[in-house]
Residue, then its C-alpha position, 0 to 999 in steps of 0.5 A: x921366106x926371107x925378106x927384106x923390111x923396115x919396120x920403122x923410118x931411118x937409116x939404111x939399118x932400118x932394113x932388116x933382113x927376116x924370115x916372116x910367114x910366105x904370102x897365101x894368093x887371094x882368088x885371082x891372083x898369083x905367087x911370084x917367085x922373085x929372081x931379082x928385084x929392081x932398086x930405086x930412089x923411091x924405096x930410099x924414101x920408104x925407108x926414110x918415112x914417106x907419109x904415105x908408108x904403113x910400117x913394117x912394109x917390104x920395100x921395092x916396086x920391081x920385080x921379074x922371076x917365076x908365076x908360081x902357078x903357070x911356070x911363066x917368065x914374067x915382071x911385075x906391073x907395081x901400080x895397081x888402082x880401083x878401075x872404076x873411077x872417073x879416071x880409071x874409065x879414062x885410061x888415067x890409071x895414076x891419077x886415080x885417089x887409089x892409085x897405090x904401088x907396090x913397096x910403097x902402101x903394101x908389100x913390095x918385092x925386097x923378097x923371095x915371094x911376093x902375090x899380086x893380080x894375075x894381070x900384074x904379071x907380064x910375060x917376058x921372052x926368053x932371051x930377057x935376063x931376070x935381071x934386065x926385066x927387073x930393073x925395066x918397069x918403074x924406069x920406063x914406066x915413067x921416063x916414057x909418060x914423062x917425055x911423050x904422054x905429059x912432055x909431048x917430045x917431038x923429033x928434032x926438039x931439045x931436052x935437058x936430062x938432070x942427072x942423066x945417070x941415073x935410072x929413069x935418067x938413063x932411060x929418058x936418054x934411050x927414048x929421047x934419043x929414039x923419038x929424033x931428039x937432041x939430049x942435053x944431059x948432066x952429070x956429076x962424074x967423069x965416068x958417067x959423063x963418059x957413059x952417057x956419051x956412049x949411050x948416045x946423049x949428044x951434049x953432056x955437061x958437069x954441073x959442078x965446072x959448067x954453068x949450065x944455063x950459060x951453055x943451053x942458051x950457047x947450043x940454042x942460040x938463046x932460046x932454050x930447050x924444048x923440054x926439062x926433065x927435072x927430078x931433083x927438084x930444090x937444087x935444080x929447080x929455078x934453072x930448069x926455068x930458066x933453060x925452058x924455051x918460050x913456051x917450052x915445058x917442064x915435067x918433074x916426077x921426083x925431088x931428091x934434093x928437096x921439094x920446097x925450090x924457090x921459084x920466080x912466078x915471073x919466069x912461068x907466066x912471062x914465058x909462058x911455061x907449062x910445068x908438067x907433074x908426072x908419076x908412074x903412068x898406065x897400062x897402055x904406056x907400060x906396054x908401049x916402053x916394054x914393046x922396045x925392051x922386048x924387041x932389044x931396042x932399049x935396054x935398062x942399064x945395070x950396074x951392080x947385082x947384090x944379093x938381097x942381105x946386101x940391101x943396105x948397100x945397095x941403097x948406100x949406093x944410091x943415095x951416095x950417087x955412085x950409081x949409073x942406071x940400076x942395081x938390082x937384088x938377087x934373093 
């Protein structure tokens, strides 16, 4: 099969397209034949050396295509963990010491192949394109743990979206504004500015023009927002502070501009904050996102589909920022 792989950390020319030997399913599992597969920032940070990352690995966590042995239209759960643990037992699947992810400690779906658990794979109907169910798990998997199970968003509160153009960004907007609450997003661009507005966010900001704490505190009367949804982390970090109300919360899942911020401790304990880490989430709350994809409620934004010896670019995208919402490969 053809695949995508980085066999050491780099640039984007450490993706390298290859012909490598088809997977062979162990019992219980399935062959997936991958008709598209989702880009995200992670895969940025496998190529560039996530510690975690065993090389050569095949990058991407998401995928949706054919189960080879069922003929069934389906996506892919990319987490996987023991089922056993203290955690596992209590439905905290991503808190689990062998919490892994597809893409990230084994092979992920930058392929025409790829096998996993027969309960990894979740039938999708038929009027969802292979294209839209790719671009959906990871996404929602973590903007809907982010805003409900950690940042507990309620109707009528305010959030703050960093970076609301991008993937999980898009979708945190959706949700947000499903749960009744006000959005308060940024953006770099005028176009994405203007998308987002399209998409529903009520407030949306140009960080580069704007101060951005100067006008949360004019939309809250000086209180704050409820709730920030902060994923990049150095750049953003110390106003994402200082927007929170009393008592408001903070839930981060990334740090795409650095993970060392600067921090004043007086702004947490003074005011009472709760900083909220999040990654991926559980089965229940996939199901919970996926129910509203299927129904047509909620739809992941897909801005360009590549083939998959465009894997290159499409990661040059990103990591430029030219993106809003996803793009997706096509093997």
């Amino acid at each position: 099969m053809k695949a995508v792989r980085v066999h050491q950390p780099g640039g984007v020319d450490a993706l390298r397209l290859e012909e490598i030997p088809d997977p062979v399913p162990p019992p219980g599992w399935r062959t997936l034949e991958v008709k598209a597969a989702g880009v995200n920032h992670l895969d940025l940070w496998i190529r560039r050396g996530l510690a975690l990352a065993k090389y050569p690995v095949i990058p991407g966590a998401d995928a949706a295509g054919i189960e080879r042995e069922t003929g069934r239209r389906v996506l892919l759960n990319p987490a996987r963990s023991c089922g056993s643990c203290e955690f596992c037992a209590s439905g905290q699947k991503p808190m689990c010491r062998d919490y892994r992810i597809q893409g990230e400690h084994f092979d992920g779906t930058y392929a025409e192949l790829l096998v996993a658990p027969a309960e990894n794979l979740i039938p999708i109907p038929d009027a969802l394109s292979f294209e839209e169910a790719a671009a959906a798990p990871l996404a929602f998997l973590t903007a809907w743990r982010m805003l409900f199970t950690r940042g507990r968003l309620a109707p009528s509160e305010d959030v703050l979206i960093w970076s609301a153009g991008a993937g999980v960004g898009t979708v945190c907007v959706q949700f947000a504004l499903r749960a009744g609450a006000r959005v308060i997003a940024t953006a770099s661009s005028p176009a994405k500015r203007e998308r987002l507005r399209a998409l529903g966010a009520q407030v949306v900001i140009d960080p580069s023009r704007e101060d951005v704490l100067a006008r949360v505190r004019e939309l809250t009367g000086k209180r704050g927002v409820d709730l920030v949804v902060d994923y990049i982390g150095k750049e953003t970090w110390s106003r994402s502070l200082q927007c929170a109300r009393r008592g408001g919360r903070i839930v981060t899942c990334g740090a795409t501009s650095g993970h060392d911020p600067a921090e004043d401790l007086r702004q947490v304990f003074y005011r009472q904050l709760e900083i909220l880490g999040c990654t991926m989430g559980n089965d229940k709350e996939l199901a919970d996102a996926l129910r509203l994809l299927f129904r047509g409620e909620v739809r992941p934004i897909v801005q360009d589909v590549l083939p998959l010896s465009e894997a290159r670019e499409a990661q040059r995208r990103i990591e430029s920022r030219e993106v809003f919402g996803k793009i997706v490969l096509r093997p």
